[in-house]
N, C-alpha and C positions, 0 to 999 in steps of 0.2 A: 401670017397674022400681022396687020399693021398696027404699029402702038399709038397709044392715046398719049398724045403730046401736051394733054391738059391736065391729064391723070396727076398726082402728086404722086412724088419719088418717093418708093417705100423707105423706111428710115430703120436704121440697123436697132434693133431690142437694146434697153437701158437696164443697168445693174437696178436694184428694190430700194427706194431715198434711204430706205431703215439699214441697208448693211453698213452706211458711214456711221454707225454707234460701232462701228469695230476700227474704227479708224485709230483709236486710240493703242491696238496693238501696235500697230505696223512702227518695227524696230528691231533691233537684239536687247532681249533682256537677260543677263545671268541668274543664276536663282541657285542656291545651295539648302539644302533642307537634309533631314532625317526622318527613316520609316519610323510608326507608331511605337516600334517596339525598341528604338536605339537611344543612349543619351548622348550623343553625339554625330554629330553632322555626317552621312554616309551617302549625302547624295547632291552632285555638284553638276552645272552646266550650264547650256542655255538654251533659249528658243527665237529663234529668227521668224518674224512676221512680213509679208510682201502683198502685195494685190497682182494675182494672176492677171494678165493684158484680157482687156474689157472692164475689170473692177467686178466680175459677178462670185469672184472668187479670193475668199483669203488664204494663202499657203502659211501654213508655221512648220518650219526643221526645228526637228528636235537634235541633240547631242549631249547627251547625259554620262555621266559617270554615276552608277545606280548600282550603290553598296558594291562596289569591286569588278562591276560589269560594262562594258561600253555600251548605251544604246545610242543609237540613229533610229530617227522618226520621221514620216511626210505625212502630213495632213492637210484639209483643204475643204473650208467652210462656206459654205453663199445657199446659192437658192438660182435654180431655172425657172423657175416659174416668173410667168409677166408679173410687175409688181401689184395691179389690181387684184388679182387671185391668188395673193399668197399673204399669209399673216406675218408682221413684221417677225423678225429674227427675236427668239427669247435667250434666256441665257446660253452662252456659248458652250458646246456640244464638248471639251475637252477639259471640262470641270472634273476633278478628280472623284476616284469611287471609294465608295467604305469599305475597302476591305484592310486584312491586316499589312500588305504592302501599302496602301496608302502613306502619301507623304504631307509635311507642312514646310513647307518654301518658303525661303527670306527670297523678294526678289528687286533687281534692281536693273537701272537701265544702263 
């Protein structure tokens, strides 16, 4: 099969313009907070934010000290899909839930 020398070079797939609204993570944040049910601080640590190599991906490590517990976390937010067929990103998918472990975080960089 001979190639077409006029053809244009396929060009490698681009991260969605809309994931740089997360651009604002990427860092280490500490964050100290307590469950709904403590009057005092029970929950201490941080989260590390990166862009996976290509940028279609943000990683955050977790590392918490959670009421007497060590957790470690991986997580890892974007989108495959081409950016015309996908809706930009809405609020970010590691927003806390209502339950009675839920926490309220002081956080800082």
């Amino acid at each position: 099969m001979a190639h077409d020398q006029d053809a244009p070079a396929m060009q490698p797939p681009r991260p969605d313009p809309a994931l740089k609204r997360l651009e604002r993570f990427v860092g280490t944040w500490n964050v100290t907070g307590r469950t709904l049910d403590s009057e005092e601080d029970n929950v201490s640590g941080r989260f590390t934010f990166e862009w996976l190599p290509g940028g279609f991906f943000l990683q955050q490590r977790t590392e918490l000290t959670f009421a007497g517990y060590q957790v470690r976390g991986l997580r890892s937010s974007g989108t495959t899909r081409p950016p015309a067929s996908s809706p930009p990103p809405s609020t970010p998918a590691w927003r806390g839930s209502r339950s009675p472990t839920s926490t309220t975080c002081r956080v800082s960089r």
